[in-house]
Every structure is written in structure tokens, then in C-alpha cells.
C-alpha positions as CSV (number, residue, x, y, z in Angstrom):
1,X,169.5,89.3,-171.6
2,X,172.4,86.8,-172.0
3,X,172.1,87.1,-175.6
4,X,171.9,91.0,-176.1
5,X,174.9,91.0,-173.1
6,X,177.2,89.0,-175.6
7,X,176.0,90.9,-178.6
8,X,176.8,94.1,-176.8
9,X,180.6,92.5,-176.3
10,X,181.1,91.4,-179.8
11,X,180.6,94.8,-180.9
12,X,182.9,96.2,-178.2
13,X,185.1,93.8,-179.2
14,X,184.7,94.4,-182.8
15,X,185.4,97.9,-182.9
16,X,188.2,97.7,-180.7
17,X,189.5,94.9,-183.3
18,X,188.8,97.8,-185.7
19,X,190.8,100.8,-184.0
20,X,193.8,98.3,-182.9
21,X,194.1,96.9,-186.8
22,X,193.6,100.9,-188.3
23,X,196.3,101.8,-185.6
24,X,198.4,98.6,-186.5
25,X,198.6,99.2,-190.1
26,X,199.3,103.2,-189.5
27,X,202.3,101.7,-187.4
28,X,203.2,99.8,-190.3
29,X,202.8,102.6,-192.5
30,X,204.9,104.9,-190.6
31,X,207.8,102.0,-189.9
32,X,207.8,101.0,-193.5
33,X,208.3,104.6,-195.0
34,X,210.9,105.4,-192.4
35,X,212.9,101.8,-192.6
36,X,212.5,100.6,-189.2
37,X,211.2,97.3,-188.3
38,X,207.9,97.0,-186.8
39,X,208.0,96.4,-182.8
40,X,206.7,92.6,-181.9
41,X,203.6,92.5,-179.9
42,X,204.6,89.5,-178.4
43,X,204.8,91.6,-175.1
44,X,201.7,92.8,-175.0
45,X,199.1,92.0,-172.4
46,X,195.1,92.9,-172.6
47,X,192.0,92.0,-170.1
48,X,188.2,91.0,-170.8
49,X,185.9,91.4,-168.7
50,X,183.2,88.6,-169.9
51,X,180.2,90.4,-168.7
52,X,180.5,93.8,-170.3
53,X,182.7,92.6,-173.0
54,X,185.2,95.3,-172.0
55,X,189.1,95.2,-172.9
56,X,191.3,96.3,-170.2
57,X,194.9,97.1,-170.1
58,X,195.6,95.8,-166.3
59,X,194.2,93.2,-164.4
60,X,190.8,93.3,-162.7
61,X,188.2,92.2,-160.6
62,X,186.5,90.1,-162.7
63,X,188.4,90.2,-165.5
64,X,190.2,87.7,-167.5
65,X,193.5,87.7,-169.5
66,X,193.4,87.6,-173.7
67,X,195.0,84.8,-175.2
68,X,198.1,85.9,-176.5
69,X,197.6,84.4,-180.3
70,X,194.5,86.9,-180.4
71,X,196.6,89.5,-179.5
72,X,198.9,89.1,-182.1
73,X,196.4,89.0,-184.7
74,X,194.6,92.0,-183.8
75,X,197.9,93.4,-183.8
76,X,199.6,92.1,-187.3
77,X,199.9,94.8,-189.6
78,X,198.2,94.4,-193.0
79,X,200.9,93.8,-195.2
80,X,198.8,93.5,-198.6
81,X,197.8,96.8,-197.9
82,X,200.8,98.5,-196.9
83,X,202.6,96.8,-200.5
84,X,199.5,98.5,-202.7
85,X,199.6,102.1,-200.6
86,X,203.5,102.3,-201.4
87,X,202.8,101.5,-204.8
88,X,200.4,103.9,-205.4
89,X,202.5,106.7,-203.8
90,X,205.7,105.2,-206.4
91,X,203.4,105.8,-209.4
92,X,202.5,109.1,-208.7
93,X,206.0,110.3,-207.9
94,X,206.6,109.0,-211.7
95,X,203.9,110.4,-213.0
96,X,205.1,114.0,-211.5
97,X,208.6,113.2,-212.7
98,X,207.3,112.5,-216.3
99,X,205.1,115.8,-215.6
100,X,208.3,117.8,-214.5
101,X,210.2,117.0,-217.7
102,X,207.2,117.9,-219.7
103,X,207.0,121.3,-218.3
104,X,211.1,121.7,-218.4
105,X,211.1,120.2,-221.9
106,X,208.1,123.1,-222.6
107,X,209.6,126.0,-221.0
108,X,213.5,125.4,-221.1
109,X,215.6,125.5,-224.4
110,X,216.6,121.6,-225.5
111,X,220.8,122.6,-225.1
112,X,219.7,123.3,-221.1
113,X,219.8,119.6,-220.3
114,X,223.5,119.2,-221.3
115,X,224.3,122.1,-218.6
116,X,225.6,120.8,-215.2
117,X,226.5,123.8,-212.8
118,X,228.4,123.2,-209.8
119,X,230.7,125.4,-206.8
120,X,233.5,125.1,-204.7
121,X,234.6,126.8,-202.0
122,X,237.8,126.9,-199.7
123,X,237.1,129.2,-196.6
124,X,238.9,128.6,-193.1
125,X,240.8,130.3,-190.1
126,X,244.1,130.9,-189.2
127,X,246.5,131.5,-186.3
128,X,249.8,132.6,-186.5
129,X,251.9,131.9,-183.1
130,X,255.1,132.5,-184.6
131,X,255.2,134.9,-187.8
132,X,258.3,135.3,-190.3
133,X,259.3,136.1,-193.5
134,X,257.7,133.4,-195.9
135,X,255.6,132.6,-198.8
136,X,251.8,132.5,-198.2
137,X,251.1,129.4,-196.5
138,X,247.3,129.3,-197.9
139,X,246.3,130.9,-201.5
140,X,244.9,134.5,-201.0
141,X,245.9,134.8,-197.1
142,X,248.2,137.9,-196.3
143,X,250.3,136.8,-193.2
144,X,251.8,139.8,-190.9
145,X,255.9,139.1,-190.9
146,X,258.0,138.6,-188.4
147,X,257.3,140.4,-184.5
148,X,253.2,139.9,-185.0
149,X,253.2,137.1,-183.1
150,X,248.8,136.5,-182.3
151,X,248.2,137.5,-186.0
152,X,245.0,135.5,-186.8
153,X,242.3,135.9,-190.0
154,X,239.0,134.7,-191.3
155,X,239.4,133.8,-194.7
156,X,237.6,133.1,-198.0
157,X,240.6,131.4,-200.0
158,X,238.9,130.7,-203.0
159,X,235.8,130.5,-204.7
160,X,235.2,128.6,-207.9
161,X,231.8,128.8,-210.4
162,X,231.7,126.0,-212.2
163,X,229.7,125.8,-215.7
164,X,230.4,122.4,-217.7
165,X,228.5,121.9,-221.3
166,X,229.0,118.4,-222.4
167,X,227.5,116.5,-225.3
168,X,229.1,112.4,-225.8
169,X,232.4,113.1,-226.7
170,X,233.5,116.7,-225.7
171,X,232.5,119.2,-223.3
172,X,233.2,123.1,-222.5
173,X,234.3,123.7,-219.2
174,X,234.6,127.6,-217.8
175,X,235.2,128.3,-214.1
176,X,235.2,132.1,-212.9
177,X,237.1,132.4,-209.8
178,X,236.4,135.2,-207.0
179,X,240.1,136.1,-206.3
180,X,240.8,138.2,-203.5
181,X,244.2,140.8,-203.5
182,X,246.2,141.9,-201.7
183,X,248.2,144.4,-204.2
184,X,249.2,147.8,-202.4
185,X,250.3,150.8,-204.6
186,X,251.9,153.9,-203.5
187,X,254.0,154.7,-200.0
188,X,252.9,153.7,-196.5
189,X,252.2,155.4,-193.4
190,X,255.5,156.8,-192.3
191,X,256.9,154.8,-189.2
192,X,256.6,156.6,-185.8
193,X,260.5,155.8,-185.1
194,X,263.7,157.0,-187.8
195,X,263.3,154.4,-190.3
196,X,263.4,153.4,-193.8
197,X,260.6,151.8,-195.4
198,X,261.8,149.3,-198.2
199,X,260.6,146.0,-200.1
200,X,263.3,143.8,-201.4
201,X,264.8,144.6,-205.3
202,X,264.5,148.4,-203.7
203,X,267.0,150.3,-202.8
204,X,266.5,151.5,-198.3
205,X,264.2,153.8,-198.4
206,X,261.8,153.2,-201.5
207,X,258.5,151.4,-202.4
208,X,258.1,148.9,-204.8
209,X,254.7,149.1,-206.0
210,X,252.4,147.0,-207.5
211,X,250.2,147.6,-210.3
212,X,246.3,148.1,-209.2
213,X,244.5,149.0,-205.7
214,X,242.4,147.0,-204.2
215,X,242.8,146.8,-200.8
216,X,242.0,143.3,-200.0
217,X,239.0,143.3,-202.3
218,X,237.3,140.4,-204.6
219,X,237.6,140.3,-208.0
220,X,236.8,138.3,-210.9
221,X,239.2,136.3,-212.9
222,X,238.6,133.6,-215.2
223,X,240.8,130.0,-213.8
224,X,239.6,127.9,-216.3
225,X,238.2,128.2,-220.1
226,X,239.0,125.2,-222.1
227,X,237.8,122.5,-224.9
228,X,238.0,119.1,-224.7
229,X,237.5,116.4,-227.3
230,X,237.5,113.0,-225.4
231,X,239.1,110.2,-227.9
232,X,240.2,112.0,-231.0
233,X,242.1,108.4,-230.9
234,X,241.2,105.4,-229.5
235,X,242.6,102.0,-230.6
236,X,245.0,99.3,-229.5
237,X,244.0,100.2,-225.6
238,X,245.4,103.6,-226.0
239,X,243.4,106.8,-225.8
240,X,244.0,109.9,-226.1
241,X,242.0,113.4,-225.6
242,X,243.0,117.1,-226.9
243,X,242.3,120.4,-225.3
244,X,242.3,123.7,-226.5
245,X,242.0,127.0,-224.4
246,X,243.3,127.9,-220.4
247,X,243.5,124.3,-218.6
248,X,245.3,122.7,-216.0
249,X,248.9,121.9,-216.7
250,X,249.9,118.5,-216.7
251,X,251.4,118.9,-213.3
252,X,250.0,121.0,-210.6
253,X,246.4,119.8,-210.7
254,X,247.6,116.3,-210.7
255,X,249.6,117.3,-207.6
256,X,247.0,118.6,-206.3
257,X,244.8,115.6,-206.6
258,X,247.3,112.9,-204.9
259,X,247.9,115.2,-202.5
260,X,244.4,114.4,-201.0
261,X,244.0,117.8,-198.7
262,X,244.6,120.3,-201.1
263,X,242.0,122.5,-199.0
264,X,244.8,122.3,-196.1
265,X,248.2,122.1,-198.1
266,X,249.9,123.6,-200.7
267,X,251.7,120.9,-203.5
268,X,255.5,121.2,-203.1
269,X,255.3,123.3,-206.8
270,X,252.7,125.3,-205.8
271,X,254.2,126.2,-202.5
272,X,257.1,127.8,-204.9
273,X,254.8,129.5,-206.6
274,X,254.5,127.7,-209.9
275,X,250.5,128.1,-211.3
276,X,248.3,125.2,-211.9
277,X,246.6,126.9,-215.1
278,X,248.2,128.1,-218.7
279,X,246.6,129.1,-221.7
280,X,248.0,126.5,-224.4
281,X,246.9,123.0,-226.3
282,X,247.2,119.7,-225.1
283,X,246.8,116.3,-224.8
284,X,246.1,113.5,-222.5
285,X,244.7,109.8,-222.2
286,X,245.4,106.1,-221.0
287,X,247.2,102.8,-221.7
288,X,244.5,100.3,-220.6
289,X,244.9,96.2,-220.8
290,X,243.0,93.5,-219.4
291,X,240.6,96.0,-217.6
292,X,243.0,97.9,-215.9
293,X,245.4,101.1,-216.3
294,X,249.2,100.7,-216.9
295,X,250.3,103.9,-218.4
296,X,248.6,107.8,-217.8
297,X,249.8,110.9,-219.6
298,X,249.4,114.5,-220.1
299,X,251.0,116.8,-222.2
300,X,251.1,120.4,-224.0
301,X,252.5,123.5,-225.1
302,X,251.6,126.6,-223.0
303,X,252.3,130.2,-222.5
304,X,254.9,131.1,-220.4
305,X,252.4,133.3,-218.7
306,X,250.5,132.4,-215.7
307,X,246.2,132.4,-216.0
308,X,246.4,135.9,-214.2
309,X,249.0,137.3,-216.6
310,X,249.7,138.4,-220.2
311,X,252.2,136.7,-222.1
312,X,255.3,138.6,-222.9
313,X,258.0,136.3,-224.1
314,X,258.0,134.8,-227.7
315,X,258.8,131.2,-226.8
316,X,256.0,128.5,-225.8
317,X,256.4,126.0,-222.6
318,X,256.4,122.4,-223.8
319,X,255.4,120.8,-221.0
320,X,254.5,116.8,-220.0
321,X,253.9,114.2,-217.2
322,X,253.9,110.5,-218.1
323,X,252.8,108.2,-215.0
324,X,253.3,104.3,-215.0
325,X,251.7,101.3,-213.1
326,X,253.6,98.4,-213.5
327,X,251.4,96.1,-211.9
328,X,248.0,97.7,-213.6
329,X,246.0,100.5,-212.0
330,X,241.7,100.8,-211.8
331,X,240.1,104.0,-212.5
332,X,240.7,105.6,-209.5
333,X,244.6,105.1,-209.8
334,X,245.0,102.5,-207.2
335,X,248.3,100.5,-207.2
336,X,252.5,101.7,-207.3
337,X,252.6,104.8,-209.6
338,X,256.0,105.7,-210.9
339,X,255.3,109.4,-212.1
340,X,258.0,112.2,-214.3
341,X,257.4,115.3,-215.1
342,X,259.6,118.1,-216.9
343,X,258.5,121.5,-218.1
344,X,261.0,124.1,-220.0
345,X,260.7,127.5,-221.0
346,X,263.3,130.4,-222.6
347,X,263.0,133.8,-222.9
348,X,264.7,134.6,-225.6
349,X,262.9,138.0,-226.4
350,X,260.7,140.3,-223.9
351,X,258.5,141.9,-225.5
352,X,257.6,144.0,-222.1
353,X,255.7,147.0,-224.2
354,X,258.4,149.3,-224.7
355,X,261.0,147.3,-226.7
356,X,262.3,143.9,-227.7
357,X,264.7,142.8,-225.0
358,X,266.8,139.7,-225.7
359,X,268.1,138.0,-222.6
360,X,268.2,134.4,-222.7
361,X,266.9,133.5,-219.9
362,X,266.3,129.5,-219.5
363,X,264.0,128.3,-216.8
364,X,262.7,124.4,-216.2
365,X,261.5,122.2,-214.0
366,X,261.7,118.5,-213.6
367,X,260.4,115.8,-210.7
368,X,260.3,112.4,-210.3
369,X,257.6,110.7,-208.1
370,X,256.9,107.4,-206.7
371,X,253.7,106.5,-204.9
372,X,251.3,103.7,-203.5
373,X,247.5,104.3,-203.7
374,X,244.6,102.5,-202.3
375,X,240.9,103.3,-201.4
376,X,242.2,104.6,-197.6
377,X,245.2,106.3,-198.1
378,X,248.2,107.3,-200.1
379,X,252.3,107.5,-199.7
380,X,254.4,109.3,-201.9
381,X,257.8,110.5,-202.5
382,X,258.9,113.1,-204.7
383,X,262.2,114.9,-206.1
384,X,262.2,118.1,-207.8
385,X,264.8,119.8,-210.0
386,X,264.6,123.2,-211.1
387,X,266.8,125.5,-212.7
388,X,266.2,129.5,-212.2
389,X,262.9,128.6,-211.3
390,X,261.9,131.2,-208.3
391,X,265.4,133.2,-208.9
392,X,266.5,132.9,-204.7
393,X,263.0,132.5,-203.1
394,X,260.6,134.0,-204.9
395,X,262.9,137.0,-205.6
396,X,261.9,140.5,-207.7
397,X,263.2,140.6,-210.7
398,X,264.2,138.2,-213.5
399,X,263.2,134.8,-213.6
400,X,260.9,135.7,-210.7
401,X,257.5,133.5,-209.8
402,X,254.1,135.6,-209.9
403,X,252.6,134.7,-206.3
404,X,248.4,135.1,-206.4
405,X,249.4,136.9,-202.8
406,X,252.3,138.9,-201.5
407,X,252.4,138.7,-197.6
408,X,254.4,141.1,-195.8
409,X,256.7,144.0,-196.1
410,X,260.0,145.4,-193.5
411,X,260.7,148.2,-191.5
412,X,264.6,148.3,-190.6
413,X,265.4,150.5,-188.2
414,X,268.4,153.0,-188.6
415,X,268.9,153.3,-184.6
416,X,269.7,149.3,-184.2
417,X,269.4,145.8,-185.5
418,X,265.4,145.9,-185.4
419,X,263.1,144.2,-188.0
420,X,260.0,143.5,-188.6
421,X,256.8,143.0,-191.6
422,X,254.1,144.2,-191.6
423,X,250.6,143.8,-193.6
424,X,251.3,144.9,-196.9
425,X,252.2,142.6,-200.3
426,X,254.5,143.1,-202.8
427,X,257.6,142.5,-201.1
428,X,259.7,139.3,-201.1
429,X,262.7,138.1,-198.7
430,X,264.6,140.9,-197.4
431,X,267.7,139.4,-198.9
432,X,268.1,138.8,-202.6
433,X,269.7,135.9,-204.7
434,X,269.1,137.7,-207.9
435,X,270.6,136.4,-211.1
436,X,273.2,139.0,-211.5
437,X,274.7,138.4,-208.2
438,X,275.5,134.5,-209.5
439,X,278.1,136.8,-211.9
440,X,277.5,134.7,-214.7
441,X,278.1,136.4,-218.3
442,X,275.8,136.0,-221.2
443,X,275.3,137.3,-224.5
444,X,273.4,140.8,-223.0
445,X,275.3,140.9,-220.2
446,X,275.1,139.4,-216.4
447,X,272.9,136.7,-216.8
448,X,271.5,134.5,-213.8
449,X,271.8,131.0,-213.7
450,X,270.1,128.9,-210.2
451,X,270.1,125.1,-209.5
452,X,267.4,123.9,-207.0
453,X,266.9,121.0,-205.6
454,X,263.8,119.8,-203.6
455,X,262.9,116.3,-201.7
456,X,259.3,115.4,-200.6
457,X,257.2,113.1,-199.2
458,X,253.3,113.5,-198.3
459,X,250.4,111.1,-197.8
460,X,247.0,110.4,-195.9
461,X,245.0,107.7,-194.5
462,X,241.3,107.9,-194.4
463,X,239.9,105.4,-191.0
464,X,237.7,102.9,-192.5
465,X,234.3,103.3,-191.3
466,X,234.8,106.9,-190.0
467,X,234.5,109.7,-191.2
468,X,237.9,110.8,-190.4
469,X,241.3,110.9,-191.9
470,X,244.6,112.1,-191.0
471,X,247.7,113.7,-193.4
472,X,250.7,115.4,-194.0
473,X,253.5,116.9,-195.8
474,X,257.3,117.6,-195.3
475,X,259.0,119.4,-197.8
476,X,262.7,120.5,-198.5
477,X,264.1,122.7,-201.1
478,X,267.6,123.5,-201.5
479,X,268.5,126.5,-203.5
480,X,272.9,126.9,-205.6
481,X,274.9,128.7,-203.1
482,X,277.1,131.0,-205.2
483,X,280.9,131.8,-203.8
484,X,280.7,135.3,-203.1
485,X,282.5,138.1,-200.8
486,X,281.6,141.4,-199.2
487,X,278.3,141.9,-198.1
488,X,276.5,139.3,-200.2
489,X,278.8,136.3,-198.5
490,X,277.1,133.1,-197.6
491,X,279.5,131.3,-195.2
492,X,277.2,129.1,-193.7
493,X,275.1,128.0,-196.7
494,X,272.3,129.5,-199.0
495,X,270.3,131.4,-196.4
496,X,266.5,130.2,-198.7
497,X,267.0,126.8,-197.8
498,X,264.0,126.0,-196.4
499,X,262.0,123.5,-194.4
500,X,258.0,123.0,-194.6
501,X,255.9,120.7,-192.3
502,X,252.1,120.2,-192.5
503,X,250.5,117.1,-190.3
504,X,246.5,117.6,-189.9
505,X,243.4,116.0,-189.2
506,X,240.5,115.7,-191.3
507,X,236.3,115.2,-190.8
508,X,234.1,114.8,-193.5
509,X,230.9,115.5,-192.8
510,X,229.4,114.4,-195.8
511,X,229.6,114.3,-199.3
512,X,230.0,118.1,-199.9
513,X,231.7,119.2,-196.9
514,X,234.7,118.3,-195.7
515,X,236.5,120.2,-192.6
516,X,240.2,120.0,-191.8
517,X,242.4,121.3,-189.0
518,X,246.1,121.4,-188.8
519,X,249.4,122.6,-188.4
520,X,251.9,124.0,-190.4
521,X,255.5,125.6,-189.6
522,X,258.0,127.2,-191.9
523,X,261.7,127.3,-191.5
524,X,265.6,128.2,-192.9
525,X,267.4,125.2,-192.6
526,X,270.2,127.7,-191.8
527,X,269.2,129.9,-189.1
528,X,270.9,128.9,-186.2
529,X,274.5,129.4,-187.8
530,X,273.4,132.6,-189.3
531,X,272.1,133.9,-185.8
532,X,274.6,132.5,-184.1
533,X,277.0,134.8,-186.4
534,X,276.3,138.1,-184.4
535,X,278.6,137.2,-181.8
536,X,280.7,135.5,-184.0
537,X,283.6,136.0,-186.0
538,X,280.8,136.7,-188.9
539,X,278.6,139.3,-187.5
540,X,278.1,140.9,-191.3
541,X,276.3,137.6,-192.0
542,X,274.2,138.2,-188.9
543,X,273.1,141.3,-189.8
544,X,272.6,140.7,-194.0
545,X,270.6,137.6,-193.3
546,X,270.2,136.1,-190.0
547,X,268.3,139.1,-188.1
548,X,265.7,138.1,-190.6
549,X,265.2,134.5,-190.2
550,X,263.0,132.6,-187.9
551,X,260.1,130.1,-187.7
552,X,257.0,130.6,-189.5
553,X,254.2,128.4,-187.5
554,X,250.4,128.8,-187.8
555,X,247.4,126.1,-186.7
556,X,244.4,125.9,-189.5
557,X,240.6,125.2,-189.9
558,X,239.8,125.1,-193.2
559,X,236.5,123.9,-195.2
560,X,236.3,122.4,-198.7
561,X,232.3,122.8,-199.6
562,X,231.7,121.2,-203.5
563,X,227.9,120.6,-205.0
């Protein structure tokens, strides 16, 4: 009886050795696939009863506590079995790799494999406090003006197909953008009060139009469509790469990419309106020594036409930006970076489609930038020179810069002093700096001629072992006050001056997405004196410029989504 008693525990005990070592190597099944360490069962306390041969989990009447060292071998996990089952499952994930490519290789033309498709998408929110007359803070947005104070939008700012074909030393790249517009064609609703209706480089009471209706609708333009050949020349540590087709100028997209939050800011050129893609040929590369990067450059001849225009001048932009790092640079551009950039252009002949127009018209840019990168963050400093470059803020007319948005339009009342935008594009600032009001004489008659001047600075700083960051930008641009009288007089300075702020906060939630929020304000560095000038001794220059002036302020969330 004994005998059968103790055979009856053994095989008590042996199967519950058997379902405690099946559920200790399912443990360590589950721990190792999901990278967790496998709990110690050090702690754990069991019971025998020596007459049944029973295992209990409490203590007992007649039972009697399991050595711990047999608890912890019933309870090790089976190592050499867990090593073989992740083996096997490694092997056949190759073997339906191998079996993927055979059926892709099978099905899919052989060119398909050098195809890499990608997006990305700027989409956010905006709130406008305090509206005003000023360039679009964001691409595509259309801003109410000033006296629609709460203004706020939803926004898709831009949204980028990406299609790359690349083979070992060149590669096709063409990006369709969905563009949203704002153009409006034809004469609003009358006002409910005596009014005149007017957009600036009108005379009171006409339209300006713009070409096209859309309403606000999406369209399809092509940003990029270029040719690279990486290394046409490659010796003595210098490189060099030519492109043919519509690419990024050598400035802009630079800009844009030092800048850090493009998704929240605008560069300091493309705030003033100048594009970040020409149609043109190029070149670009490296001076590399030791292992690192001392010398960057990029280079080309363009159109004077914007991507989203035709060209109708007979003169090519030569344009170029040569970067230097004195101390030596890696390939992410880390280190002091002393940076230049010029960019010229003429229009000696308009060929507009209704005659060849000669007017002589020089435009150019030039900036000079210093700045200190590492893997966190980023300072920089930058001054910009520009000469009839956005003709008195973006003014219609000659020499004027094509915005992708227009953002507001004015009702003047003819009862009083009362102004105010409204939702509209097409018009600019309600007061004009056009070129014939400089007086200068060329060879057709009064041609313009406009000095600007602009100082920057910008930066980020990215927390280490966050995922947040923080950034912003200050920009000033002073524009060539001309000595006029009458009712063009600027006695306290050249009303466009202007003053931009953006300081934000930045999450990225992973490595496609990454959210930003901030705030940016707007404002004429002269406002107060021409304001002040209503109960002045000026009140002319109250009424031609300062009733129109005021702070710009809005608060963004913006996304940047890229796979």
C-alpha cells in the first residue's frame, strides 16, 4: 500500500513537473519574443503533502514545504529549446522573403525595383487674434485683413507625391504637388455701406483680377521634374553633380533645410516671396579632405520665371551659393558654416504676348550667412541685399514677386477714415512703392530702382532624449525710402519696413510625424509715428499709410507627415 501510495505521488508529481516546465518554457517563449526578461522564481513557495503526493500552493495540515532548489528547477525555462524554436521561425521568415522576391521578380517588370515612392504633407490650424495687411504667414493660407479679429482655418498647406527612379550614379526625381488657390476673378459683392471696392495698382473703385477661378480649390502643379548625374567629376576630393530640368535653386531649399521647422516658418527669402524651384541647369558637389567636408556648392542658370509661371523675359538667372567650413564639416553639415549667395537677373526684353517691350529692368539678390550646427540644434545669422527685388512689399506691377497665395483685399469707406480686408487674393498693400514713383529715368522712360536691406537670425535646439525641440525666427527687412512730396510723402520712414517674429515648440512623435505649435506676429517698424500723424502736424501721412498699419499676430499647429 506504501509502495502504490508513493507511486501514486511520483506520478502526481511528475505530471505537475510536466505542466509547470510546458508552462515555464511558454513563459520563456512569450518573454523572449517580446524582449522582457523572464521573472525569477526565487519567490516562489509550493507544499507537499507526503501521503497523497499532492502539491499545494499554501500551507497545510499535513503538509510540508518544497525545497526551494526544486522549485527552481521545475521552474527554469528550457533554453535549448527556446534557441532551436526561434531559429526555426528566422528560417522560415527567409524562406518567405526569398519566396516574395520570387513572385515580385515573376510578376513585376525588373526597372520596378529602382522605384522608391514616397509623400509629404504640411496640414495644421491657425488663429488669427490680431489680423492686418501682410504677406501669407503659411504657403496656401488666405488670412482675412485687418478688423477680422477671431479669423481661424483648417488647412492643407501642401501636399507633395514623391516618385524617385535611381540607378548608381543618377536618378529622376518628379514631385506633383496638390496646390490649393486662392485666385478670385471678376467684382465682389457690393458693400452694404457707400464704398469703393479697390486692390492696390487700381485706381478707387476697380478690381484687379486675377487670371483663373477656382475658389479655394486643389489643383495639380508639377514642383519638381529634374535629372541628376551624381559625379560627372570626381577627383582631387572635389565632386561635383549636374542637373537638368525644374530643381531647387541653390538657395531657398537650402534655407529651408537649416532652418529646421520649415513646416512652422517661412525662410527670410521665401517670406518675400522669392520661389524655391526654377526650370534651368546646374551644378553642385563637395570639397572633402581627411574624411570630412570643408567646402559645399551649388550653382545654375535658371529662368527668370517661377515653377508656376511661363517665362517671358529673354535673359537667364545665373544664380550660386558657395558654403565654407573652416574647421571641416561631416555629412550632416555639423561645425561653423560661413555661407554667400547672389542671384541676378535683367529684363531686358518682355516678351508678354503682344509685343517686345524693352525696359531694363535689373533685379538681384545677395546674403551672407554664418551659422553653428550640431546634432541638437542650430544658430544662424543672416544678411540679405536685394535690389528691386519685391518692388515696395510685394507690390503690383513691375519687378513684382508672384506669391503661391494672395490674402486679403480693402474696403475704404467714402463717409470716414474706415478700413478693412477682407477674404479675397489678389491684392497687395494698400499703399504702393512702385518703381515709377522712385522718379528715376531710363532708356524707356521712368524706370524703378529699390535697395533692400534685411538682417536675420533663426535657430533650434532639439532636448536630448526627448522628443521635443524648441525654435525660432526674427526677421527684419528694410526697404529705400525715396524723397518724395504730396501725397506719396514718407516723413517718418518707408512705411514696408517690417518686423517678423516666430518662437515655437516642437514634438516629434516619431519618425514620420512631427507636430509643431507656435506663434508668429507681423509688424511696420513704423506704425506708431505714422498713427500718431492723425493728430499731428502730418495727418496726410495718417490717412495715406498709417490707418492701414497694424500688428499681424496668429498662434499655429502644424503637422509635417513624410513616408
Amino acid at each position: 500500500m506504501e509502495k502504490i501510495s508513493r507511486t501514486k505521488s511520483q506520478m502526481r508529481l511528475g505530471s505537475l513537473t510536466a505542466f509547470v516546465f510546458a508552462l515555464a518554457a511558454a513563459l520563456a517563449l512569450i518573454f523572449a519574443f517580446g524582449g522582457t526578461k523572464t521573472a525569477s522564481a526565487s519567490g516562489a513557495v509550493l507544499y507537499e503533502n507526503p501521503n497523497t503526493g499532492e502539491i499545494f500552493l499554501k500551507p497545510g495540515q499535513g503538509r510540508v514545504k518544497v525545497g526551494q532548489g526544486v522549485i527552481n528547477q521545475l521552474l527554469k525555462p528550457n533554453t535549448k529549446k527556446t534557441t532551436e524554436q526561434i531559429n526555426n521561425l528566422k528560417t522560415t521568415e527567409k524562406k518567405l522573403e526569398a519566396s516574395l522576391k520570387t513572385v515580385k521578380g515573376e510578376t513585376l517588370p525588373a526597372w520596378t525595383k529602382h522605384i522608391t515612392l514616397g509623400t509629404l504633407v504640411y496640414m495644421g490650424y491657425g488663429y488669427y487674434n490680431n489680423t492686418g495687411f501682410t504677406p501669407a504667414l503659411q504657403l496656401q493660407e488666405n488670412p482675412a485683413g485687418p478688423g477680422h479679429n477671431g479669423y481661424n482655418a483648417f488647412n492643407v498647406n501642401r501636399a507633395y507625391l514623391i516618385f524617385l527612379y535611381h540607378q548608381d550614379n543618377w536618378f529622376l526625381k518628379i514631385t506633383p504637388n496638390i496646390n490649393k488657390s486662392n485666385n478670385y476673378t471678376g467684382v465682389p459683392p457690393s458693400p452694404a455701406a457707400a464704398g469703393e471696392w479697390w486692390a492696390s495698382g487700381t485706381t478707387p473703385g476697380s478690381w484687379a483680377s486675377s487670371s483663373g477661378t477656382t475658389f479655394g480649390n486643389e489643383y495639380f502643379r508639377l514642383k519638381y521634374a529634374f535629372l541628376q548625374f551624381n559625379h560627372v567629376y570626381a577627383a582631387n576630393g572635389l565632386t561635383m553633380n549636374l542637373k537638368l530640368g525644374q530643381f531647387p535653386t541653390p538657395m531657398i531649399a537650402w534655407e529651408d533645410g537649416l532652418l529646421g521647422y520649415h513646416v512652422a516658418e517661412r525662410t527670410p527669402w521665401g517670406f518675400l516671396g522669392v520661389t524655391s524651384t526654377q526650370t534651368g541647369i546646374g551644378v553642385s558637389g563637395k570639397f572633402r579632405a581627411n574624411g570630412k567636408i570643408y567646402m559645399a556648392y551649388n550653382a545654375g542658370f535658371f529662368d527668370n520665371a517661377t515653377f508656376h509661371q511661363g517665362e517671358n523675359v529673354d535673359q537667364k538667372s545665373p544664380q550660386a551659393r558657395v558654403s565654407f567650413y573652416p574647421f571641416g564639416a561631416d555629412a550632416g553639415l555639423d561645425g561653423l558654416g560661413i555661407s554667400g549667395y547672389y542671384a541676378w537677373s535683367e529684363q531686358t526684353n518682355n516678351f508678354d504676348g503682344y509685343s517686345n517691350v524693352e525696359n531694363n529692368f535689373p533685379t538681384a539678390r545677395a546674403s551672407a550667412i554664418l551659422d553653428y550646427k550640431t546634432p541638437q540644434g542650430l544658430i544662424a545669422f543672416q544678411y540679405d541685399y536685394g535690389l528691386n527685388v519685391t518692388s515696395g512689399g510685394f507690390a503690383s506691377g513691375a519687378g513684382s514677386i508672384s506669391q503661391d497665395a494672395g490674402s486679403w483685399c480693402g474696403y475704404k469707406s467714402t463717409t470716414g477714415p474706415a478700413a478693412y480686408g477682407c477674404n479675397y487674393a489678389g491684392a497687395t498693400y494698400p499703399f504702393n512703392l512702385n518703381p515709377a514713383l522712385l522718379g528715376i529715368t531710363g532708356a524707356n522712360g521712368v524706370i524703378g530702382h529699390n535697395t533692400e536691406h534685411g538682417l536675420d537670425a533663426f535657430g533650434y535646439y532639439n532636448i536630448p532624449n526627448s522628443k521635443f525641440g524648441v525654435f525660432g525666427l526674427i526677421q527684419r527687412f528694410y526697404y529705400e525710402t525715396p524723397v518724395l512730396s504730396g501725397a506719396n510723402a514718407m516723413p517718418y520712414g518707408n512705411p514696408f519696413d517690417f518686423q517678423r517674429g516666430v518662437i515655437g515648440v516642437a514634438y516629434h512623435l516619431n519618425s514620420h510625424i512631427t507636430l509643431t505649435i507656435d506663434d508668429q506676429n507681423y509688424q511696420f517698424l513704423h506704425e506708431k509715428n505714422y498713427m500718431d500723424a492723425q493728430y499731428g502736424s502730418d495727418p496726410a501721412a495718417y490717412y495715406t499709410y498709417g490707418q492701414w498699419m497694424g500688428d499681424t499676430n496668429a498662434y499655429f499647429i502644424q503637422a509635417r507627415i513624410a513616408f
